[in-house]
LOLUMMI-436860 format. One record per residue: residue number from 0; z, y, x of N, C-alpha, C, CB in turn. Coordinates in steps of 0.05 Angstrom, whole numbers, plus 5000, padded with zeros to 4 digits. Glycine has a CB too. Layout:
<recs>
<NUM, <Z, Y, X>, <Z, Y, X>, <Z, Y, X>, <Z, Y, X>>
...
</recs>
This chain:
<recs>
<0, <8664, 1529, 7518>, <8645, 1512, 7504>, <8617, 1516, 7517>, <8643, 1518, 7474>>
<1, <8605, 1494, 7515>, <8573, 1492, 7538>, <8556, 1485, 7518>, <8571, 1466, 7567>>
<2, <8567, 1466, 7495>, <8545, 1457, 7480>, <8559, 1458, 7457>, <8532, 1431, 7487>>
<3, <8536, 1473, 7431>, <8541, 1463, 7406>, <8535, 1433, 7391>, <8528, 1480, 7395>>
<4, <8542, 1431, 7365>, <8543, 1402, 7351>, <8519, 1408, 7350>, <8559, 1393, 7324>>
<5, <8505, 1383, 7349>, <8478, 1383, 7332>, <8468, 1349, 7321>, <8450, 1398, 7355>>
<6, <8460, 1348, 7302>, <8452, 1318, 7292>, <8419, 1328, 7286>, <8474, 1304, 7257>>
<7, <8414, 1300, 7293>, <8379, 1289, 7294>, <8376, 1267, 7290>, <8363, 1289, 7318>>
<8, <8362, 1277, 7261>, <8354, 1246, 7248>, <8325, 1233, 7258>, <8351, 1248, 7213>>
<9, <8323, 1208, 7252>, <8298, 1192, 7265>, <8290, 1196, 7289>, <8276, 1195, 7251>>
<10, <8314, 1196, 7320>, <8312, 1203, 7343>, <8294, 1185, 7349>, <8335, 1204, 7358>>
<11, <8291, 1162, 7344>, <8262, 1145, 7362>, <8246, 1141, 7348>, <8265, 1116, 7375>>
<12, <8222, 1136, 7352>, <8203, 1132, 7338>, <8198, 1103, 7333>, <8184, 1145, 7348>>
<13, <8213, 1088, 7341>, <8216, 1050, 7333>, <8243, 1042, 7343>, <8190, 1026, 7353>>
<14, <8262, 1049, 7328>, <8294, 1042, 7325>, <8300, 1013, 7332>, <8305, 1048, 7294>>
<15, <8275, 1003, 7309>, <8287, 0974, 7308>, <8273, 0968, 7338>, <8277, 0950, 7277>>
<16, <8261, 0961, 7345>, <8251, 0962, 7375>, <8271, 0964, 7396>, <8233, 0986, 7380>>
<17, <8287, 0988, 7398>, <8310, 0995, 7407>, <8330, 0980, 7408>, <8316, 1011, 7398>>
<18, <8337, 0979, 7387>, <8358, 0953, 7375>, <8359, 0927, 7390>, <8349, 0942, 7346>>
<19, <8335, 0913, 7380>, <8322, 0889, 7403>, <8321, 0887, 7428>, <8297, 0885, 7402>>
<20, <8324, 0918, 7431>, <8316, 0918, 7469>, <8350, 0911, 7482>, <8301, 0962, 7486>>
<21, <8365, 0925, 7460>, <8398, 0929, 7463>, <8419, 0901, 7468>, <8409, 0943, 7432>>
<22, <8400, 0883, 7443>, <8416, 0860, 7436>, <8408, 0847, 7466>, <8407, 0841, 7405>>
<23, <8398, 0848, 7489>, <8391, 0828, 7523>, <8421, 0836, 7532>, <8357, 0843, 7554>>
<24, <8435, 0872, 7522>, <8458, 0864, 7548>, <8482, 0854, 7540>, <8466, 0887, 7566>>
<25, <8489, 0848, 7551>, <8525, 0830, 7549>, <8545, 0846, 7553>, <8534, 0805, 7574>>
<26, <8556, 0843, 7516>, <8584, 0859, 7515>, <8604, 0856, 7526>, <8594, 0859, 7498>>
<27, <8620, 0870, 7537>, <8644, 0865, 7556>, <8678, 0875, 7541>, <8636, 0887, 7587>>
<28, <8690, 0849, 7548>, <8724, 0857, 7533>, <8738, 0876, 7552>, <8749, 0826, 7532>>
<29, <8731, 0896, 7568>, <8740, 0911, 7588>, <8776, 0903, 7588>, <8731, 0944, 7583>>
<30, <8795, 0896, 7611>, <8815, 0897, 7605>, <8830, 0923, 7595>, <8822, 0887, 7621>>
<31, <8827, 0945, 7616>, <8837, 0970, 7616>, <8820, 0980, 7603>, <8841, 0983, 7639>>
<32, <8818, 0977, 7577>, <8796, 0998, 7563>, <8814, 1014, 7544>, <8770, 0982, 7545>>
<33, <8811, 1036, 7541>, <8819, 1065, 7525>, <8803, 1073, 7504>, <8817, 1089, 7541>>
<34, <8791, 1043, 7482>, <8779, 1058, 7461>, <8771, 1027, 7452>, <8754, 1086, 7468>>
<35, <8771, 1022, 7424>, <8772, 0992, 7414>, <8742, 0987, 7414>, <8787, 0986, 7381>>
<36, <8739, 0958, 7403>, <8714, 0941, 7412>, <8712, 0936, 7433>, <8691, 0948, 7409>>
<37, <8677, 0939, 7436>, <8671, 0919, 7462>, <8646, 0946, 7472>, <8656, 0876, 7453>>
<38, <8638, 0939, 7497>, <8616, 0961, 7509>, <8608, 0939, 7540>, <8636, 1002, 7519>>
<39, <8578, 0959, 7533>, <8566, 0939, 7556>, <8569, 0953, 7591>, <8527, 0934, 7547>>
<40, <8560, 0955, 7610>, <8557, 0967, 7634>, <8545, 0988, 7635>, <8547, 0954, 7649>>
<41, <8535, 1015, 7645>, <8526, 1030, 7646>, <8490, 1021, 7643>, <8539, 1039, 7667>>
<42, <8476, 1024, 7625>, <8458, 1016, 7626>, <8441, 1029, 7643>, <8453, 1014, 7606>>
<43, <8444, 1045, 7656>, <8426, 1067, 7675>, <8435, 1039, 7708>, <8446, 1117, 7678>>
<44, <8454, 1018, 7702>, <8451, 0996, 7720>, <8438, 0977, 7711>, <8473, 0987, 7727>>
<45, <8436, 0975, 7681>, <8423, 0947, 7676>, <8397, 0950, 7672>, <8435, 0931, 7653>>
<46, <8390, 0969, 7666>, <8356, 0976, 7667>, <8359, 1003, 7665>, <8335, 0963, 7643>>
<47, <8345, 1015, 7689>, <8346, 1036, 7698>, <8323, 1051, 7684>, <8347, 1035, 7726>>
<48, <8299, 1049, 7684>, <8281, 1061, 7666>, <8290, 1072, 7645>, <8264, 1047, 7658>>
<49, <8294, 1038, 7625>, <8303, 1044, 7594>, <8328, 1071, 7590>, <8319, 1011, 7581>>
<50, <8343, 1064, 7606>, <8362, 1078, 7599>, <8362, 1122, 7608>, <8385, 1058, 7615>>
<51, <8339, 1120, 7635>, <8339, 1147, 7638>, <8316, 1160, 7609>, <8328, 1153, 7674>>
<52, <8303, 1144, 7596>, <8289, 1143, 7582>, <8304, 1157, 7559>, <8279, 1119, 7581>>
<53, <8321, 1138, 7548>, <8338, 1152, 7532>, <8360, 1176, 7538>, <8350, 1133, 7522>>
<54, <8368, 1188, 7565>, <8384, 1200, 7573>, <8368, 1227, 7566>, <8392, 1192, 7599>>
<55, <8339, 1225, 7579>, <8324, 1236, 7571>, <8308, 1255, 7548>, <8321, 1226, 7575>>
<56, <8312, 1238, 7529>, <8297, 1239, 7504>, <8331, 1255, 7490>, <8282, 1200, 7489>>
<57, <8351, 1257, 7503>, <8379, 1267, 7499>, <8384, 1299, 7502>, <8398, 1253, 7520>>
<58, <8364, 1296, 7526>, <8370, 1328, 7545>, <8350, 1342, 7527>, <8360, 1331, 7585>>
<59, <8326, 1333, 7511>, <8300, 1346, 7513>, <8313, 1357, 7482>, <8264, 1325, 7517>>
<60, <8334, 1351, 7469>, <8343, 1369, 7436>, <8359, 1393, 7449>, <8370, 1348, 7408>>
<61, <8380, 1388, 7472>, <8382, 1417, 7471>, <8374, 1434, 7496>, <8408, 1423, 7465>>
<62, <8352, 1417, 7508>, <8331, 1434, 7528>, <8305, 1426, 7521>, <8335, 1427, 7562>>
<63, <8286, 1435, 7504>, <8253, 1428, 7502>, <8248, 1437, 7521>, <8233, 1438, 7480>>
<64, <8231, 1418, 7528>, <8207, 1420, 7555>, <8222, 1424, 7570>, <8182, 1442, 7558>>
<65, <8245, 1418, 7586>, <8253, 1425, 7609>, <8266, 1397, 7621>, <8272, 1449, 7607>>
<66, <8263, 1373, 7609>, <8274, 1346, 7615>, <8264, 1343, 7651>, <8258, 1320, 7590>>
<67, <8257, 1363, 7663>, <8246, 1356, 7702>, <8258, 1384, 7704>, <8203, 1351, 7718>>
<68, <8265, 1399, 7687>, <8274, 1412, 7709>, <8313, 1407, 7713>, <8263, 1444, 7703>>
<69, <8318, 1391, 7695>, <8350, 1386, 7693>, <8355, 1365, 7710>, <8360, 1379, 7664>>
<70, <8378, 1364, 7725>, <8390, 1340, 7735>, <8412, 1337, 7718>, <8399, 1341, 7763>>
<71, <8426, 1311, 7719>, <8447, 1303, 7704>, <8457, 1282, 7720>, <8441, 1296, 7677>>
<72, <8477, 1271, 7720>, <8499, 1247, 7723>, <8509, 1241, 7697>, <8525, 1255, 7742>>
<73, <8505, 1215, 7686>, <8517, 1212, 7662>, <8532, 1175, 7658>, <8489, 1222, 7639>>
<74, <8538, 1165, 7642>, <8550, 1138, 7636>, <8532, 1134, 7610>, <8585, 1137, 7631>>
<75, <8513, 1118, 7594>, <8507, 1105, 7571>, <8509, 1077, 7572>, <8484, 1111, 7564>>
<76, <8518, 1069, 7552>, <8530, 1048, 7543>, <8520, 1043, 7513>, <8560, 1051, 7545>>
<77, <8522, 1014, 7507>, <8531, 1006, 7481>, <8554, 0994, 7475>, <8516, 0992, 7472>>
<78, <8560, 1009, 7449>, <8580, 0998, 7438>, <8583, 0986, 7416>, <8594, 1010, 7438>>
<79, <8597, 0977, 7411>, <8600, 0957, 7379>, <8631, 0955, 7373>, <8586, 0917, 7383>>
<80, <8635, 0967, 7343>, <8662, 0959, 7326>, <8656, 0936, 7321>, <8670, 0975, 7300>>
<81, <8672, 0912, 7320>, <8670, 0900, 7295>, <8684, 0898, 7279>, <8665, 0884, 7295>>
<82, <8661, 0887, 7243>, <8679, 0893, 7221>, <8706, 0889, 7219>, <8671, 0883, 7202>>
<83, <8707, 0871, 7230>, <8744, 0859, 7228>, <8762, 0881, 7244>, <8752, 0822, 7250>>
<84, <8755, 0905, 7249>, <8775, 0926, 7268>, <8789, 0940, 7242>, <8755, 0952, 7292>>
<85, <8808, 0937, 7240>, <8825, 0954, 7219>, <8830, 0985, 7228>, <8854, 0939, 7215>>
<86, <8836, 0991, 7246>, <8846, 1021, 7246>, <8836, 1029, 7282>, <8889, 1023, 7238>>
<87, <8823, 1048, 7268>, <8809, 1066, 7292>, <8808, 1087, 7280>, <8782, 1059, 7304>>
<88, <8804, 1117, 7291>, <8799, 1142, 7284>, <8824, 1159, 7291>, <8793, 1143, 7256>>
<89, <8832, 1159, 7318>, <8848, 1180, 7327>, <8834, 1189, 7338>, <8868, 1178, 7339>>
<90, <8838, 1221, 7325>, <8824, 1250, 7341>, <8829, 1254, 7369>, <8834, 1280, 7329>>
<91, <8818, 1254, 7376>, <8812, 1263, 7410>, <8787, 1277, 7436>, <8814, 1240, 7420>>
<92, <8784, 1284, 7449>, <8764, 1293, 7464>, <8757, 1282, 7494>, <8769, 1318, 7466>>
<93, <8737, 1289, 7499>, <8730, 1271, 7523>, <8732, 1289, 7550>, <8699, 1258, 7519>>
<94, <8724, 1279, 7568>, <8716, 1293, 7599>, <8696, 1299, 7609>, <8722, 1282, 7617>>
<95, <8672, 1298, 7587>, <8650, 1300, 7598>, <8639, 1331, 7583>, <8634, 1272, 7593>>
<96, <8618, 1336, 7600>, <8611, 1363, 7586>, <8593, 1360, 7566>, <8600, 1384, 7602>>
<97, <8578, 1334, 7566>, <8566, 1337, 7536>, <8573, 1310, 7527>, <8532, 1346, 7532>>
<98, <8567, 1296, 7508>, <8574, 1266, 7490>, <8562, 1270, 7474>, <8601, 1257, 7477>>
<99, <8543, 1245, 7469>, <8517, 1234, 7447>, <8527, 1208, 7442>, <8481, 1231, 7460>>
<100, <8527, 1214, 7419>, <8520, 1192, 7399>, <8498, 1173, 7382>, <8526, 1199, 7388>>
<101, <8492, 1153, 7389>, <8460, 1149, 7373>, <8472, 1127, 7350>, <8428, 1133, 7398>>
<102, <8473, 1124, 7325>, <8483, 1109, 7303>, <8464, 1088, 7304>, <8485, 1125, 7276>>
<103, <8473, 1060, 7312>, <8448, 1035, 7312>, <8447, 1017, 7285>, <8454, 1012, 7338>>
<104, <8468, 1031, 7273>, <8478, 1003, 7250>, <8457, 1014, 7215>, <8528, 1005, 7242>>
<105, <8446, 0992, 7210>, <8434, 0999, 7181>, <8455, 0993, 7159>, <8407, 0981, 7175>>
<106, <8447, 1010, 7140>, <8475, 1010, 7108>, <8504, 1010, 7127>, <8476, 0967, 7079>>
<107, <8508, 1020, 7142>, <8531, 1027, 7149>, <8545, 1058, 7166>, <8534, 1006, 7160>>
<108, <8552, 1069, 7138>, <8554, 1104, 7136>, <8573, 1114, 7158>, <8567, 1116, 7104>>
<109, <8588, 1087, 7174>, <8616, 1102, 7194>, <8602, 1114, 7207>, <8638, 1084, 7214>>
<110, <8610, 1140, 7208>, <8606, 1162, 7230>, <8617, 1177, 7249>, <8599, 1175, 7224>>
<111, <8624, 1199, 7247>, <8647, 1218, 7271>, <8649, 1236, 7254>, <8637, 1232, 7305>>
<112, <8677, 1246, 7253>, <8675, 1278, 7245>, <8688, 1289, 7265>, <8688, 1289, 7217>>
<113, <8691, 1323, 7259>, <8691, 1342, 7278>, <8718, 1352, 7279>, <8671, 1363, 7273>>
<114, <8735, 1360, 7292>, <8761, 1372, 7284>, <8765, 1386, 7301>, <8782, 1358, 7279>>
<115, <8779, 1414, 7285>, <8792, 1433, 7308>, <8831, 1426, 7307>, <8782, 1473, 7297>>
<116, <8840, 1437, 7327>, <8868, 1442, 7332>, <8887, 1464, 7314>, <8867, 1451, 7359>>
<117, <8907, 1451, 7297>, <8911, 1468, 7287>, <8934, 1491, 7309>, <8919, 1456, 7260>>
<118, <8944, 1476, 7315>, <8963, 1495, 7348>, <8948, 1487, 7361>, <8998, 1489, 7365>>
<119, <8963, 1507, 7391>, <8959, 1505, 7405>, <8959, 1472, 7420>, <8968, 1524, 7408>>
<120, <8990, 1484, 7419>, <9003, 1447, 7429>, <9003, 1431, 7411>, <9033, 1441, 7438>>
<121, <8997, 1405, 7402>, <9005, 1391, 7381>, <9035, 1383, 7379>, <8990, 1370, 7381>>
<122, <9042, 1378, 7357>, <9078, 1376, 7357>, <9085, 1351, 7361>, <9094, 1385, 7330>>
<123, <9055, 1324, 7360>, <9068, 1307, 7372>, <9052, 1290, 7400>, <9076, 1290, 7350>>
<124, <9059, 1269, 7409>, <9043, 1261, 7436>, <9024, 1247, 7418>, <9059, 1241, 7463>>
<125, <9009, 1238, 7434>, <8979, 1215, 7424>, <8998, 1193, 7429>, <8943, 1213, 7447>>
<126, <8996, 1170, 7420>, <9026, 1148, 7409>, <9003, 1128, 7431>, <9036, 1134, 7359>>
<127, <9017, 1120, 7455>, <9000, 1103, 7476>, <8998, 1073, 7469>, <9015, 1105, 7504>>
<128, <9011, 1066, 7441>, <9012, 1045, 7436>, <8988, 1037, 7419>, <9035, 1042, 7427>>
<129, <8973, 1055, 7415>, <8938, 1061, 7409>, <8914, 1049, 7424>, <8931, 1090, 7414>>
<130, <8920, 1044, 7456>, <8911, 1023, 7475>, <8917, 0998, 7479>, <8913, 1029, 7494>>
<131, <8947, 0991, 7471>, <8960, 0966, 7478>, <8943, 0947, 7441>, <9007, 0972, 7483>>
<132, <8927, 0971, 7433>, <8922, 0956, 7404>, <8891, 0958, 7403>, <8938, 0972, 7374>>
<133, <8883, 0965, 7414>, <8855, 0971, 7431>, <8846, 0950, 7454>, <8859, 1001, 7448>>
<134, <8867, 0932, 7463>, <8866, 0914, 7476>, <8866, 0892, 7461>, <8882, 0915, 7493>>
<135, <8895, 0885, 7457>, <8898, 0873, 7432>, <8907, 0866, 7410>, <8898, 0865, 7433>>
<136, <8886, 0876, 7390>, <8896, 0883, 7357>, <8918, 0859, 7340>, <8864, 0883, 7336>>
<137, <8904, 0835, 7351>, <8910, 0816, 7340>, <8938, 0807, 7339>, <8896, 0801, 7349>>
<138, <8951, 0828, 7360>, <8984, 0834, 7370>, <9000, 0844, 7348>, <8988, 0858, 7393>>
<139, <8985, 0871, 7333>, <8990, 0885, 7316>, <8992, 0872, 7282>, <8971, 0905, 7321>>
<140, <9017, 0860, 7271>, <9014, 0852, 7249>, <9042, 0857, 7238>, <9004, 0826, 7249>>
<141, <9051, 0863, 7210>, <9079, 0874, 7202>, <9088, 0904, 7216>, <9100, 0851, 7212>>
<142, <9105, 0899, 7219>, <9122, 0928, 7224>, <9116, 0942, 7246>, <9153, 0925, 7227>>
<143, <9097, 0928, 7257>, <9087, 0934, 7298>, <9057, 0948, 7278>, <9078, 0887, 7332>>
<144, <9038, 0938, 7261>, <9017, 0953, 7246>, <9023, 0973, 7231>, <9003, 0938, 7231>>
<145, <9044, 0978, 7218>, <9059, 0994, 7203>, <9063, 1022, 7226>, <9090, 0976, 7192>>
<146, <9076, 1013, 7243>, <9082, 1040, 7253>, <9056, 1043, 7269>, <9110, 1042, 7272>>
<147, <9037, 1032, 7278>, <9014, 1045, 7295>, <9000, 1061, 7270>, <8991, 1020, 7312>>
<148, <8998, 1052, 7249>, <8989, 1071, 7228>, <8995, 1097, 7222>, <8993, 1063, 7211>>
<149, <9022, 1095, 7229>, <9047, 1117, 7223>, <9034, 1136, 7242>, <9084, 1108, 7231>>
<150, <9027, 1120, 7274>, <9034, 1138, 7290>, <9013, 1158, 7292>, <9040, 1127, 7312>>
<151, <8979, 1138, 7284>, <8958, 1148, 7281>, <8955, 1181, 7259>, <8943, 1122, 7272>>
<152, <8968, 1168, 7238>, <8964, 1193, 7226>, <8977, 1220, 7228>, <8966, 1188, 7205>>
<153, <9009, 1209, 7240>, <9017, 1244, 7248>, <9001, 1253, 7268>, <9049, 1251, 7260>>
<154, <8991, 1237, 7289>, <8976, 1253, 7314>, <8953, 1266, 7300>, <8962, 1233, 7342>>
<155, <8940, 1255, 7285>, <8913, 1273, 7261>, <8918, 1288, 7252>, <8900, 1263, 7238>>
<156, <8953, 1295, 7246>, <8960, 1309, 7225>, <8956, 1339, 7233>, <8990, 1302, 7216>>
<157, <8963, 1336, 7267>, <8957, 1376, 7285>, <8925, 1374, 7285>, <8971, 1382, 7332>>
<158, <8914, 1361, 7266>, <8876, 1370, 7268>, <8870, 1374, 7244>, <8851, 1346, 7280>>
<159, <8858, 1394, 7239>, <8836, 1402, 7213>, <8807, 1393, 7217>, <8834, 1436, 7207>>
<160, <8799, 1373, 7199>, <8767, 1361, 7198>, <8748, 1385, 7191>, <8761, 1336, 7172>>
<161, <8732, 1390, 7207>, <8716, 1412, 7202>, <8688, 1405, 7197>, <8718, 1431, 7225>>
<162, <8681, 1388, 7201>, <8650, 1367, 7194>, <8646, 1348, 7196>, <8629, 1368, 7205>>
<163, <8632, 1327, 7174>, <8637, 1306, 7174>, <8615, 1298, 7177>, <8650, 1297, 7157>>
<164, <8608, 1288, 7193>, <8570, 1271, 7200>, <8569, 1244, 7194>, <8558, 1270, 7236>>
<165, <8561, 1239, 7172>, <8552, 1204, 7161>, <8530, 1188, 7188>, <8528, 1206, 7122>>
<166, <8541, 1163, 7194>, <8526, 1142, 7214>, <8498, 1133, 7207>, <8543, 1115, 7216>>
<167, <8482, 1158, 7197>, <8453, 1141, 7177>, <8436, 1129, 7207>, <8425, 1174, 7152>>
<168, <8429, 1112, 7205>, <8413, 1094, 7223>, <8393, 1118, 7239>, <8395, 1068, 7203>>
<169, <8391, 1106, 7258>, <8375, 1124, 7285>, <8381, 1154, 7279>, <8336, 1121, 7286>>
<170, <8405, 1161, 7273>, <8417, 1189, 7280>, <8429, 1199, 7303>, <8434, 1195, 7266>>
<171, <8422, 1219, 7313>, <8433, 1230, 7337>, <8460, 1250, 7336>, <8410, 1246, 7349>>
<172, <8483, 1249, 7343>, <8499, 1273, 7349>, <8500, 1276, 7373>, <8522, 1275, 7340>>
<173, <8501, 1307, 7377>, <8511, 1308, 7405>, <8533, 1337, 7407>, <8480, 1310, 7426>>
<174, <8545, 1335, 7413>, <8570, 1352, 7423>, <8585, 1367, 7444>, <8582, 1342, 7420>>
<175, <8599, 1387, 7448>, <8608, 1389, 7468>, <8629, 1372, 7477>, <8612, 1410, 7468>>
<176, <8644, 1365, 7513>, <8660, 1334, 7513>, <8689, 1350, 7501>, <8664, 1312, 7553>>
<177, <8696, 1373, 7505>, <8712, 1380, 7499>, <8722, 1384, 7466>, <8709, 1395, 7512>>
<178, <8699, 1376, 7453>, <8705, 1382, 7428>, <8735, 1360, 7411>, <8674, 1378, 7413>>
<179, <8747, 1360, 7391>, <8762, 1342, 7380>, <8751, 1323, 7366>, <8776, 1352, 7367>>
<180, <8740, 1304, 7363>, <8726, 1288, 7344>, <8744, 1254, 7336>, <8694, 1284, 7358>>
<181, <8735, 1247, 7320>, <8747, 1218, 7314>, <8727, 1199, 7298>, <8773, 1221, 7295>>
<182, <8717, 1175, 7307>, <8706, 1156, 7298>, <8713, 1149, 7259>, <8717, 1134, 7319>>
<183, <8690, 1137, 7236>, <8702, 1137, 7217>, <8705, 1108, 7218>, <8692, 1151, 7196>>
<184, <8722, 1099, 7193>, <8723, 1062, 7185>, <8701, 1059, 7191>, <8728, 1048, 7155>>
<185, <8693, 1035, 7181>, <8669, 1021, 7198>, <8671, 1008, 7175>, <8671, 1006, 7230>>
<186, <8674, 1007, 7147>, <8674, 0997, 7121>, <8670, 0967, 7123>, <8652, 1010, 7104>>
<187, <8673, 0943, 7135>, <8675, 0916, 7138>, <8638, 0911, 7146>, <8692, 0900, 7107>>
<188, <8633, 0931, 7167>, <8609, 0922, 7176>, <8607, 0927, 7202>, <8588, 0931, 7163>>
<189, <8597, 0919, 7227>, <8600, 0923, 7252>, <8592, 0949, 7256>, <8587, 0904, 7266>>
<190, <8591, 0970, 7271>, <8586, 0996, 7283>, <8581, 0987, 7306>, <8607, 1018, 7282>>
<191, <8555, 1000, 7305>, <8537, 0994, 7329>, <8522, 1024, 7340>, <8512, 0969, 7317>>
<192, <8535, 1031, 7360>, <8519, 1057, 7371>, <8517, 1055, 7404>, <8536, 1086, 7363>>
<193, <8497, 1070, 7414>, <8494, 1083, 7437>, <8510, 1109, 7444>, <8469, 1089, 7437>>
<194, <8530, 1106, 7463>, <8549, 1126, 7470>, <8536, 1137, 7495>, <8580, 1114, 7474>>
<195, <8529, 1166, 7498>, <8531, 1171, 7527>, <8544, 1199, 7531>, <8501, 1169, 7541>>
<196, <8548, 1203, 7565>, <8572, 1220, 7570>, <8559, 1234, 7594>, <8604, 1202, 7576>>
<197, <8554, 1254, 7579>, <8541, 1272, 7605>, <8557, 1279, 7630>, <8533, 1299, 7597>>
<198, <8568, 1276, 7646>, <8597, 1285, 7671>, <8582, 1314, 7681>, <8604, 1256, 7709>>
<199, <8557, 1315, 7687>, <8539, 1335, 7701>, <8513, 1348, 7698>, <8536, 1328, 7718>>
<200, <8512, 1373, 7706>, <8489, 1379, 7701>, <8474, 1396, 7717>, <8490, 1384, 7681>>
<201, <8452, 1403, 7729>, <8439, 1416, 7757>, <8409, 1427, 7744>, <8433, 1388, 7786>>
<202, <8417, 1453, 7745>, <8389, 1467, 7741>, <8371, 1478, 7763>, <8392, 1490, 7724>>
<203, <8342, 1467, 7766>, <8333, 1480, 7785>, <8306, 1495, 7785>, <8335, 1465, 7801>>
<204, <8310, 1514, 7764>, <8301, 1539, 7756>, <8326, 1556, 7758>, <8288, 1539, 7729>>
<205, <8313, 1573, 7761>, <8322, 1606, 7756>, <8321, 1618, 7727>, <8301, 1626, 7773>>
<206, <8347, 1619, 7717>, <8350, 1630, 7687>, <8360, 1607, 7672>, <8322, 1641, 7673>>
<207, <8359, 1588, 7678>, <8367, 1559, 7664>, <8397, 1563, 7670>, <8351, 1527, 7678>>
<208, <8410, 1554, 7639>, <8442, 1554, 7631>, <8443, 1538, 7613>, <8457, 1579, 7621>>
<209, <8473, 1533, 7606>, <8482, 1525, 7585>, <8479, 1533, 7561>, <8500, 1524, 7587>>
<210, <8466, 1517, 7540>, <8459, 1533, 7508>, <8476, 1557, 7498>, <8464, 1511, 7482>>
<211, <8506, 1549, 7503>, <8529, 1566, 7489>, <8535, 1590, 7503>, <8554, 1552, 7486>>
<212, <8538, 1585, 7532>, <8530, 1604, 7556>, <8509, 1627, 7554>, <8520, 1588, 7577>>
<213, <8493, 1620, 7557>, <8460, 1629, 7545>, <8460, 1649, 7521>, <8442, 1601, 7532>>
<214, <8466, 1632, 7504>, <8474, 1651, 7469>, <8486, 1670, 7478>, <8497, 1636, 7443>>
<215, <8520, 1669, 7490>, <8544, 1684, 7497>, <8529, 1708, 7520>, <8571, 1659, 7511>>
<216, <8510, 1711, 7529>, <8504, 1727, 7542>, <8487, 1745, 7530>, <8497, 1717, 7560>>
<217, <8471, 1743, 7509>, <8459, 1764, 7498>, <8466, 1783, 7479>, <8443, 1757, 7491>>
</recs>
């Protein structure tokens, strides 16, 4: 582990601002995509400022004052549920070494919670028919929705929820990528967040580490 959980409320100082700046880029139906809704391009391509801006303002919760001396490689994006998505929330982890979350949506509490492993191995596979419904849902109706439900919940069933973080508007999580986590309902209102995915990270000071690293050494 490199990074602990941490949530930060009122991350910008003009959200709705944010918001506005969000709604210029164009959502994309990715074909091959591995996670439902829609998401835009790497915004560090579509406006490069804005987006190191916020990558930025990412690094500086669990490095103060050191946002020049860190390098990073990362992916931010927006994303959007919409209300009409019936079933999302299989536990899983990512590939990146850190993952932020920024919650864009107002009166709407869907959030992430946290889960550990109860084995080692889980006793069953992640049911791949989770993407083919992630593509397209609209496929999924009767006994074909029935069992993706089925399938969703035994794979949850090898995870214990260990924290549950509500989606309150301009909230920050951020995590280690390795951690287990799962998206919540989205209660019949769109979910709207800023996802980003740290891949890397380059210190160039002397003594500069990883938070958990760091801790683990004294």
């Amino acid at each position: 582990m490199l990074f602990p959980t941490t949530c930060t409320d009122n991350f910008f100082s003009d959200p709705d601002r944010v918001v506005e700046k969000i709604k210029q880029f164009e959502l994309i139906d990715f074909p091959k995509k591995t996670y439902p809704g829609f998401k835009t391009n790497n915004l560090l391509q579509l406006d490069k400022d804005f987006g190191e801006w916020i990558l930025k303002k990412i690094i500086a919760v669990s490095f103060p004052s050191l946002t020049n001396s860190i390098g990073y490689k990362a992916n931010l994006a927006l994303h959007v549920l919409p209300k009409n998505w019936k079933h999302d929330g299989w536990v899983h982890n990512d590939t990146s070494k850190m993952t932020a979350i920024i919650y864009l949506s107002k009166d709407n509490p869907a959030g992430t919670s946290i889960y550990e492993r109860k084995d080692l191995v889980p006793s069953t596979k992640d049911d791949i028919n989770k993407y083919d419904y992630f593509r397209n849902p609209r496929l999924f109706t009767g006994e074909k929705e029935k069992k993706l439900i089925s399938g969703r919940d035994e794979w949850n069933s090898n995870y214990n929820e260990t924290i549950k973080i509500k989606g309150a508007y301009n909230r920050l999580v951020t995590f280690n990528g390795t951690t287990f986590h799962a998206a919540h309902s989205s209660f019949g209102k769109d979910r709207i967040t800023l996802l980003a995915f740290f891949e890397q990270f380059e210190f160039n000071e002397v003594g500069l580490g990883f938070p958990l690293e760091m801790s683990n050494n004294i």
